[in-house]
Structures are given as C-alpha cells and as structure tokens.
C-alpha positions in Angstrom: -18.9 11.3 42.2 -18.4 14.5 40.2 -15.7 13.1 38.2 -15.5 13.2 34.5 -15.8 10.3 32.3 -15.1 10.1 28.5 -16.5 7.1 26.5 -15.5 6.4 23.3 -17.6 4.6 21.1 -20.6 6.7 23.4 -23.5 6.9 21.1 -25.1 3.4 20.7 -24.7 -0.4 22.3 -22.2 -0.8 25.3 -20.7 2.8 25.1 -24.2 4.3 25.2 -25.2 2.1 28.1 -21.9 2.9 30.3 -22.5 6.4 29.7 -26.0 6.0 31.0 -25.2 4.5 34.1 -22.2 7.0 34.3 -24.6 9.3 34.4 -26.4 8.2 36.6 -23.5 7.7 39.3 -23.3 11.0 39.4 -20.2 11.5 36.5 -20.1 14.6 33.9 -19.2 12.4 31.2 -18.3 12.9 27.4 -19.4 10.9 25.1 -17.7 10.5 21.9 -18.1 9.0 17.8 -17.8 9.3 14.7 -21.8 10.6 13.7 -22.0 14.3 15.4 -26.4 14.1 14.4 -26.7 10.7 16.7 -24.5 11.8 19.7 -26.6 15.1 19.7 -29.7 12.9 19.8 -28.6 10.1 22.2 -27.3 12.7 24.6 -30.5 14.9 25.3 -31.5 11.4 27.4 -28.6 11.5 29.9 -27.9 14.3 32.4 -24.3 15.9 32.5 -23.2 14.6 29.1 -21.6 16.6 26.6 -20.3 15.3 23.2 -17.5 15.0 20.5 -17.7 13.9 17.2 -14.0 12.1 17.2 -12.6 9.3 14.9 -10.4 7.7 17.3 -7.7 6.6 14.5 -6.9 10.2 14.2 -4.1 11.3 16.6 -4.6 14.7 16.4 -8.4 14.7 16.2 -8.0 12.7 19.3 -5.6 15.3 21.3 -8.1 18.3 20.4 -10.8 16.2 21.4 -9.7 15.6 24.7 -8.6 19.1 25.2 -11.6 20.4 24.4 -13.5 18.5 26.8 -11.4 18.9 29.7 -12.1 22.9 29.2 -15.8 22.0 28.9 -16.3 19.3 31.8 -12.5 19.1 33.9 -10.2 16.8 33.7 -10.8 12.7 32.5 -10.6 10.8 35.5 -12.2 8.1 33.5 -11.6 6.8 29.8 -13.6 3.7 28.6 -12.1 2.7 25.2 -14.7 1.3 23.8 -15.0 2.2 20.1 -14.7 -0.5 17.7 -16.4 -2.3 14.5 -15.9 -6.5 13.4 -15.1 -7.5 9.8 -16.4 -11.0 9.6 -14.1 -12.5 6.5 -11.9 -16.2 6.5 -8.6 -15.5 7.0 -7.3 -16.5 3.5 -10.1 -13.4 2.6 -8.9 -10.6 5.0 -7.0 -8.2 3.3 -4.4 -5.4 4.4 -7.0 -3.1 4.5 -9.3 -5.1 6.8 -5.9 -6.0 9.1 -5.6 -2.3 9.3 -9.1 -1.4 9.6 -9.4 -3.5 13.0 -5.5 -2.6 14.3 -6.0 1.0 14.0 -9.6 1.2 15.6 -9.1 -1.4 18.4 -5.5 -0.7 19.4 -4.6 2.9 18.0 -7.5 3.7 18.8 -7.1 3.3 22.4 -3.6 4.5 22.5 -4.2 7.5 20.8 -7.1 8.2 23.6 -4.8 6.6 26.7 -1.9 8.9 25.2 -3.9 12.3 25.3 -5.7 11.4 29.1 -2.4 9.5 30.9 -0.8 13.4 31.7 -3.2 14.5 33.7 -4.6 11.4 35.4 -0.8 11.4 37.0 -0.8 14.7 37.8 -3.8 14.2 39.0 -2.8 11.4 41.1 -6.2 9.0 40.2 -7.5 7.6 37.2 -9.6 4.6 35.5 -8.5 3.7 32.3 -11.4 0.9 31.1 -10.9 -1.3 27.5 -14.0 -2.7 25.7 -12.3 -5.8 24.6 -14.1 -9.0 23.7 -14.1 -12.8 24.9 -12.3 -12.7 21.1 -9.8 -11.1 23.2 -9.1 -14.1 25.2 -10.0 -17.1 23.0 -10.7 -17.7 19.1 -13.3 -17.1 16.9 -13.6 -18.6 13.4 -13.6 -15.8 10.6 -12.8 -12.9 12.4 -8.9 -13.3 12.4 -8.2 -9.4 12.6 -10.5 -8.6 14.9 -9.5 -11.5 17.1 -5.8 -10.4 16.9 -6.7 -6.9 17.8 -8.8 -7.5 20.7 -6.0 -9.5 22.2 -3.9 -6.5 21.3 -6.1 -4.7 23.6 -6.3 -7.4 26.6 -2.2 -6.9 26.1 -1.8 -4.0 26.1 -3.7 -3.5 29.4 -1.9 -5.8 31.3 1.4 -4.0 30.2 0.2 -0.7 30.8 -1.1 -1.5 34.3 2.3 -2.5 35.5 3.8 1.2 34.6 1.2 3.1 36.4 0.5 0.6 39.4 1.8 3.0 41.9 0.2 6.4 40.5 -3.3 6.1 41.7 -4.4 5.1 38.1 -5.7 1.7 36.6 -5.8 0.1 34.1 -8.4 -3.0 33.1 -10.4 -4.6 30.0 -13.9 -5.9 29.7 -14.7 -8.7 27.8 -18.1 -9.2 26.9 -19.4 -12.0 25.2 -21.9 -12.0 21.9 -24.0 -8.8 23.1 -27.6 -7.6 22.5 -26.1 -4.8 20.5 -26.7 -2.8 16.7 -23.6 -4.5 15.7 -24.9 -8.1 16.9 -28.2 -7.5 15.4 -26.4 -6.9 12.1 -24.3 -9.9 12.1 -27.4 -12.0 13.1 -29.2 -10.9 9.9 -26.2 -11.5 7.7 -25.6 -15.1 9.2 -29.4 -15.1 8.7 -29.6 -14.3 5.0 -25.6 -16.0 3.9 -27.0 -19.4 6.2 -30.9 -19.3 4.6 -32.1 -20.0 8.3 -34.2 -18.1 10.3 -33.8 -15.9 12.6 -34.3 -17.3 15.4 -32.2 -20.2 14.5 -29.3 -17.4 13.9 -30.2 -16.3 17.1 -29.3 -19.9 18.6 -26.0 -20.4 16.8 -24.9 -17.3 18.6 -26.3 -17.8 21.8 -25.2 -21.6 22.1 -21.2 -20.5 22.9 -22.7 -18.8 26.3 -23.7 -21.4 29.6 -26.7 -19.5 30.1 -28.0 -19.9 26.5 -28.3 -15.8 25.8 -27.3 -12.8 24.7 -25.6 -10.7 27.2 -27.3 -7.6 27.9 -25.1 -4.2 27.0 -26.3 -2.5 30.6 -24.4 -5.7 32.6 -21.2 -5.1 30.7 -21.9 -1.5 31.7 -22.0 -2.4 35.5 -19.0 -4.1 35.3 -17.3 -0.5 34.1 -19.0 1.4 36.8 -17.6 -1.3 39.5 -13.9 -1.1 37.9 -13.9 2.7 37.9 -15.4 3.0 41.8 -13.0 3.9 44.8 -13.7 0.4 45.8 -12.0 -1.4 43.2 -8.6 0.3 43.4 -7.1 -2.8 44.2 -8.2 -4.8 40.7 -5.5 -3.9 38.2 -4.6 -5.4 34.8 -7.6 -7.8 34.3 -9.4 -8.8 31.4 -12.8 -9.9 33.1 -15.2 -11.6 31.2 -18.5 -11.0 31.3 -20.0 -13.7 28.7 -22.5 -16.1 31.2 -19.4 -18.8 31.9 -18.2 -19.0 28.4 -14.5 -17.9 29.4 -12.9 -17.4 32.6 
C-alpha cells in the first residue's frame, strides 16, 4: 500500500486497533492524541507509525499537526476521525459546557482535521476520508443527548461532504459501531455498575442486550470495516454510515 494514514483518536480502543491493522496493510500511518507519554508507548508495537500529540478542537494545533506529518511520512491519503469522549447526563442535566464539549470534539473536530488534509488529497487526485461515528449517530440513546446530536452531526456531515468530492478520487464515509469492548465502555460499565448497585456482569447485560448477537462488538472488527472502506476496492461506496453493531441498526 505505502500510503499514509493519520488516525485521530490513535492511542487506545478503535483508533489504536485501525492503526494496527493499518499497519499491517502495509500504510505509514500517524497516529494522533491528546497524551504524547501513551502514543510514545502504544506506538513502539506497530511498524511505520509515527505520532502527534494533537487536541483536535484546536484549529491551528491541527494545521501544524498535519503539516508536520506530511514532512515526516508524505502526504494523508487516509484520515480516520475517530477522536471522541461521551458525557452520560439527562438532558434537563447537560449544560452548555457539556453541548460544547461533545460539538467541538465530534464535529470540529473532524472538520478541523478534513479542513487541513482535503488540499492535498485533491491535488493528489485520491483520498479516504473515514468518521468514527456511533449507532448514536443513526438512532437514540437515553441520557446522552449531546453526544447523540453530535454523532449525527458527523453521519451528516459525511453524507454532504461526499457529494462535493464525488468526482475527485476522494471519499468520504462513517462507521458506526455499536457499544464496543473499549476503555471508554469499560468505564461506563463500572459507573452504571456502581450508580445501578448491580454487578458487573449484570451491567454487562444491560449493554449488551441492544445488540442481536448478545455482545460487545470487538474494536479490531470496526477496524476491518476502515481498512475495507479505504482499499482501491471500495471506490465505489461513498457517503455511508455503515453500522457495524451485530443487527442492532441497519
């Protein structure tokens, strides 16, 4: 392949996955977050991957960013936006901050990084442009209002930016995983846990009972669903949102 991928999001759960079996596809790829010590760690495990401590809600962290890893790798021919966080409040509970919090990560976010990598993937002529999204970007969830809202922000955007660059060799899709065996999931399960006083392994099955096949969804398939949308082969699949959540959406 010998392209070069930049992942967002890069140093644990579904970003570290992709950039795993990036790597092992035969991409240079970049990965990117906000703790410089656990990218430095993470990466010593995957071939051909350099790193950038970025926050993604920073515009012109984001531009240097980018800049400097084209110097150091080539061009992105690939950007998986897959940074992100969940603030798990009711509605009547979510405050500005929270609204922003979730807008600015999940959709500036990605626009700031789609902004800096767009340029060159059209002069270029060929380019993947991949969105971690969510089945919470395609259906509801009950106490996650912002994050919801954002994630379909995402699935939106995609759709609308996959129109403009249909005929420039570029494309532009999301992912939507379901509840995933993730840090992030492991976290909320221990919560739900401790606010619920049930066990774990009865958290485990309020979260697992939304999916058909009765399970978490491992980060490594939602991974192989980014390495089939950025392949030559899938050229022709443009503006989805594919789920990838065991028959819980579709």
């Amino acid at each position: 392949m010998d392209k070069h991928a930049f992942v967002t999001g890069g140093g644990s759960g579904i970003g570290l996955a992709t950039a795993k079996a990036l790597a092992g596809a035969g991409w240079r790829v970049t990965i990117a977050g906000r703790t410089e010590a656990r990218l430095r760690d993470v990466a010593k495990s995957i071939p051909h991957t350099g790193i950038q401590p970025l926050d993604v809600t920073d515009s012109a962290a984001v531009q240097a960013a980018f800049h400097a890893a084209a110097e150091a790798a080539g061009p992105v021919a690939l950007l998986v936006n897959n940074a992100g966080s969940v603030i798990s409040v009711p509605f009547e509970r979510t405050d500005e901050t929270a609204w922003r919090a979730m807008l600015n990560v999940h959709v500036m976010g990605a626009v700031h990084c789609t902004q800096a990598v767009l340029p060159p993937m059209k002069a270029n002529g060929w380019g993947r442009i991949i969105n971690i999204a969510s089945t919470a970007g395609l259906i509801g969830y009950r106490n996650v209002s912002a994050y919801v809202a954002a994630k379909h922000a995402l699935t939106g955007l995609t759709k609308a930016l996959a129109l403009e660059v249909a005929k420039t060799g570029i494309t532009v899709n999301a992912v939507c995983p379901g509840y995933t065996d993730t840090e992030i999931i492991s976290s909320a399960l221990a919560k739900f846990a401790a606010k619920s006083q049930q066990s774990s392994a009865d958290a485990l099955a309020r979260f697992t009972a939304v999916n058909p096949q009765g399970r978490l969804v491992k980060a490594e398939e939602v991974a192989a669903a980014v390495l089939w949308l950025a392949s030559d082969e899938a050229a022709a699949v443009n503006g989805i949102a594919l789920p990838v959540a065991g028959g819980e959406v579709s």
